[in-house]
C-alpha positions, 0 to 999 in steps of 0.5 A, spaced: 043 185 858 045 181 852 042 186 845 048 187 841 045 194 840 045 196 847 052 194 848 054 198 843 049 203 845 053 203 852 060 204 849 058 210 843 055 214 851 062 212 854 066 214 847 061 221 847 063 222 854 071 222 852 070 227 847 071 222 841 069 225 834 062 223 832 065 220 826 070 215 829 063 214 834 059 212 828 065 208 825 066 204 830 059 203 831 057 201 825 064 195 824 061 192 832 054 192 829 057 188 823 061 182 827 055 182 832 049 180 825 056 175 822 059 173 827 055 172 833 054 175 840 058 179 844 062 176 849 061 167 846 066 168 841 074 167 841 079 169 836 079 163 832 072 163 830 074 171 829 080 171 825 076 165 821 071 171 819 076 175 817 079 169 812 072 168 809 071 177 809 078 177 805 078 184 808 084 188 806 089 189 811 087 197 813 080 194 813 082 188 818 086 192 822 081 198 823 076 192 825 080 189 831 083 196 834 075 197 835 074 190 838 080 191 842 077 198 846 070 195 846 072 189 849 077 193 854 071 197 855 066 191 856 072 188 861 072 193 866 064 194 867 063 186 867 060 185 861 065 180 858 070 176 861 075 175 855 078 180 849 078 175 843 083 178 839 089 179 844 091 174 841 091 176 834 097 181 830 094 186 827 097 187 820 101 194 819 099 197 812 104 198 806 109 204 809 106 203 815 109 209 820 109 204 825 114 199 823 120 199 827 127 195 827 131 193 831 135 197 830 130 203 830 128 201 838 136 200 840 137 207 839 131 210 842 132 207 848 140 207 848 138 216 847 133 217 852 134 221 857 130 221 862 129 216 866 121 215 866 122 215 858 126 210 858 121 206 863 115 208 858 119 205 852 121 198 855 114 198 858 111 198 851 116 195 848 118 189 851 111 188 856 107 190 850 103 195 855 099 201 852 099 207 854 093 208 858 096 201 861 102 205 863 099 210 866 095 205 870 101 202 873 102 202 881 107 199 886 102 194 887 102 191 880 110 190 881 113 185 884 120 185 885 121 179 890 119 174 886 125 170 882 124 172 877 121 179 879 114 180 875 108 184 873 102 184 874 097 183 868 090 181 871 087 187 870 089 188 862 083 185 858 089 181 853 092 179 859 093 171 858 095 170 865 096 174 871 102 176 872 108 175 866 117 176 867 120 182 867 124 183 861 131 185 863 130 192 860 124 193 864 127 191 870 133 196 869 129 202 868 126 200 873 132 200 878 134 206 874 127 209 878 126 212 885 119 209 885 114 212 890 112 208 896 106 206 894 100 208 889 100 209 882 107 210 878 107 216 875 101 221 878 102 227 874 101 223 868 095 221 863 094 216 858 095 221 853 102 224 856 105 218 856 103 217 848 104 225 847 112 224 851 114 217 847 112 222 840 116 228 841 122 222 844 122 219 837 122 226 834 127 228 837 132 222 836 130 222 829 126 215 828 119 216 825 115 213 830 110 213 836 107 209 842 104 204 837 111 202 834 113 199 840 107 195 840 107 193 833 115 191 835 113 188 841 107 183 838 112 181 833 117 179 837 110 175 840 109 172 833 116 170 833 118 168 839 113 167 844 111 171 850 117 171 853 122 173 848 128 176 851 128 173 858 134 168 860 132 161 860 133 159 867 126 165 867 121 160 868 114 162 870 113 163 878 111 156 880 109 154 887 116 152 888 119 158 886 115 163 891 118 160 896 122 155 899 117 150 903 123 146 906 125 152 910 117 152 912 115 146 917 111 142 912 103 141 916 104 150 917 106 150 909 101 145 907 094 149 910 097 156 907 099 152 900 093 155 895 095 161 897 101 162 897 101 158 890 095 164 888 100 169 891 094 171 896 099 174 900 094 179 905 091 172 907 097 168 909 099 171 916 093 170 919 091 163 916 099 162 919 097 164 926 090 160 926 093 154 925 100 155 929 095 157 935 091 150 933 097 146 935 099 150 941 091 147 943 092 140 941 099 140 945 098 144 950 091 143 952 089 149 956 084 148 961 078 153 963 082 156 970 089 157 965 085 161 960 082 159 953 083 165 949 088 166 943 093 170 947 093 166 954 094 160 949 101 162 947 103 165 953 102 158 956 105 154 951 112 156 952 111 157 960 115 153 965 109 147 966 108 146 959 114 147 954 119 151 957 124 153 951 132 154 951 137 152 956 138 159 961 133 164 965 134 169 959 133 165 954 125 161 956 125 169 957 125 170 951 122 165 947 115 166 952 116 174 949 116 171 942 110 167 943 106 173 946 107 179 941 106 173 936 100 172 938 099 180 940 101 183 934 100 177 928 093 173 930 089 179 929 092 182 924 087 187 922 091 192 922 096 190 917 093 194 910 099 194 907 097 197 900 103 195 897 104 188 893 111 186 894 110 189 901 105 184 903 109 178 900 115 180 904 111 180 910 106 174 909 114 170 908 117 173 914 110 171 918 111 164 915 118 163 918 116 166 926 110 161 925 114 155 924 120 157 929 114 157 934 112 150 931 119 147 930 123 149 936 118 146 941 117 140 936 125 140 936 126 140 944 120 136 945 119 131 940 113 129 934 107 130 937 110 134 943 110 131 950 110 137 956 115 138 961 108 136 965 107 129 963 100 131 960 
């Protein structure tokens, strides 16, 4: 489907479908109309070729601004069904009118956040404020998208339709309001909460503590601070984005281990890394132990067979060959077929990817460590 009338009618039925006023509907409608005739078809153009139509329409703020909050819900709206990929005015600011409710200072955000009492308000307001999150991206939010681990920690963007990368920095504030939490194990953060709660609840705060304002002005300030500072503003200079160094330490990994899981660990694809660490530690046992057809090909009888006492027996005692053909065995048992390993939970599935990698290269690195590289068995072969 590429009619712009088709897109815009899909969108007016999901509109209808929310309960929005007919007015608004036909508003918005006929403003989408207008850029699809003038500026092109949906989903070819960016924001640079948008904001030079708005230079050459001379449109009034109110105008400008009415213009991009309905482009920015159709495109949202075209993101989730796969209509589009990008939302071409992610990037632009939109402009507060005069006397704008909106607008809030620096000092008007300290005290709303310095006065909230609730733990989960707070949370909201760093959300919004420092994050540049809405209200429906709040309520959206699960333990999935969080990832504490990482240094510096992170959340997860790539569902958000503005979202310029696929994760972004923790802004001090958020991570603190989030300490502040008792977070849910897993699934969504805030189950007994709606689009329209968050907004309804962060209103009657800034009511309560006396500052005119709503959700929207912590989105106005945030966006400023964009336009003033750049994405990450307020985060310490050492908070560099997570890069393939800073994931994890690759020196602590045996380096030929590291380099077949290395795409994935720098795409943070933690749900693949075990089992791709397990497939290429049994690949070597293979290649060094050389199992013949009466000693058992299999996955499991392959790890039992590297550490047994004709090929690398490992340690110095009885106990401790024991142990090291123990450490082989429940790998192979219990990570080589690692189905049954659905951990939901984003941070849960890195820190178990990581600790997989480490016990992967202790088997690799403690049978090169007593035997060499390439490894030469007790056996001579």
């Amino acid at each position: 489907m590429s009619d712009a009338k088709d897109y815009i009618a899909l969108f007016a039925e999901d509109q209808r479908r929310r309960k929005l006023g007919e007015s608004t509907i036909k508003g918005r409608s006929l403003r989408l109309a207008t850029v699809g005739r003038e500026v092109g078809r949906f989903g070819t153009f960016d924001g640079p070729q948008l904001e030079r139509w708005f230079r050459e329409r001379k449109h009034s703020d109110n105008t400008k601004r009415a213009y991009l909050d309905t482009l920015s819900e159709f495109f949202r709206w075209g993101i989730e069904r796969g209509h589009f990929n990008l939302d071409p005015t992610a990037g632009i600011v939109r402009p507060p009118a005069k006397g704008d409710r909106r607008r809030i200072s620096d000092d008007q955000l300290a005290m709303v956040i310095e006065r909230s009492t609730k733990p989960v308000v707070r949370l909201w307001l760093a959300l919004a404020a420092y994050q540049g999150l809405r209200c429906q991206d709040i309520f959206r939010l699960t333990t999935g998208d969080l990832d504490l681990v990482a240094r510096p920690p992170r959340i997860r963007l790539e569902d958000r339709p503005d979202a310029l990368g696929k994760s972004a920095i923790l802004h001090p504030e958020v991570l603190s309001a989030l300490l502040e939490m008792q977070l849910p194990g897993r699934g969504r953060l805030f189950p007994r909460d709606t689009s329209e709660s968050v907004s309804q609840k962060i209103g009657r705060h800034f009511k309560r503590v006396g500052v005119p304002g709503s959700a929207s002005s912590l989105l106005w300030w945030y966006r400023l601070q964009v336009q003033r500072f750049g994405r990450n503003f307020g985060r310490s200079a050492d908070a560099a984005p997570a890069t393939k160094d800073t994931l994890l330490d690759a020196s602590a990994i045996e380096t030929d281990l590291f380099e077949h899981v290395r795409v994935l660990v720098e795409n943070e694809d933690w749900e693949k890394v075990p089992r791709e660490a397990a497939v290429f530690v049994e690949a070597k046992l293979r290649e060094w132990a050389r199992p013949s057809e009466a000693q058992g090909r299999g996955s499991v009888e392959v790890f039992k067979l590297a550490p047994s006492d004709a090929k690398f027996p490992l340690g110095g005692t009885a106990s401790e060959r024991q142990g090291w053909k123990q450490l082989f065995a429940g790998f192979a048992l219990a990570i080589r077929n690692d189905a049954g390993h659905k951990l939901g939970n984003r941070t849960a599935m890195k820190r178990h990817a990581i600790a997989v990698l480490g016990t992967a290269s202790l088997l690799l690195g403690q049978i090169r460590h007593e035997y060499g590289d390439p490894p030469k068995s007790a056996g001579g072969s």
